[in-house]
Structure formats: C-alpha cells, structure tokens
N, C-alpha and C positions, 0 to 999 in steps of 0.2 A: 689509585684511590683519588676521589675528587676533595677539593680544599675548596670550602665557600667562604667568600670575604664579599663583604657590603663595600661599596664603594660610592659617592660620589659622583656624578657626571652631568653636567648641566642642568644643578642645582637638585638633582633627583636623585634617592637612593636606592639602590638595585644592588643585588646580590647576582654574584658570579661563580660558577663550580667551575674549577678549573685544575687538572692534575698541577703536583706541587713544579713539577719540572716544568710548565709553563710560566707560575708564576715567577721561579727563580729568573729566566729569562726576561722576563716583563721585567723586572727588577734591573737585571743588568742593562736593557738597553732604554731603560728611565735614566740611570747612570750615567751613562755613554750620552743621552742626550741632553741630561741638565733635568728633566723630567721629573716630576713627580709619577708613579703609576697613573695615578686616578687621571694624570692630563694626557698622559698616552693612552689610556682609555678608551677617553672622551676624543681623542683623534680619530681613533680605530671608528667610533662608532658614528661620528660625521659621516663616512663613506660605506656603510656598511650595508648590505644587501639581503643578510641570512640574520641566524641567530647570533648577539654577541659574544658569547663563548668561543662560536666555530669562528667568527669571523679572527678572532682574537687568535688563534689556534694558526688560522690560515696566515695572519701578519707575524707572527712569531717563526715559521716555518718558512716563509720568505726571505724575511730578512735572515735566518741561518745560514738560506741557501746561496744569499748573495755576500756574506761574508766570508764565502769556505774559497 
C-alpha cells in the first residue's frame, strides 16, 4: 500500500507515495546520516533523472545493496 507525505524540497512542496517500507528505510538512513528526510530527499532529487518516487526507490535499494 502506498503512504503519501508532503514534503519540502528546495523551498517547494511536493507530495510523495511511497510504500511504508520505503519510507521506514528513508528514516533509518536520515538517522545514520545526521539527516533530516526531507534533506535526503532534496539530495536524491539533485541528481535524479526519472520520476522522484522511483528515483527514491532506486537510492534506497542501492544503498541496501551495499550494506549487505
């Protein structure tokens, strides 16, 4: 099921659907960085080439892959 949160990002606000196991993720490694979400976000979407969801989806899945 998708979880929508408004967010923040270079002064803009934008809504995000996102399954809840993503966001828990996005949480832990805001944590792990000192981060707030909304600033790890607004990193993802500096560099981002697709939609922010999927882009979002792809850095969450990465970084799992490189912690295992």
């Amino acid at each position: 099921m998708l979880i929508k949160k408004s967010v923040t990002i270079h002064k803009h606000r934008t809504s995000i659907a996102l399954e809840q196991e993503f966001w828990d993720v996005l949480k832990d490694i805001s944590i792990e960085k000192n981060y707030s979400v909304e600033k790890l976000i607004a990193n993802i979407d500096l560099n981002r080439d697709a939609s922010l969801a999927s882009c979002i989806r792809v850095f969450v899945l990465k970084y799992i892959m490189s912690s295992s």
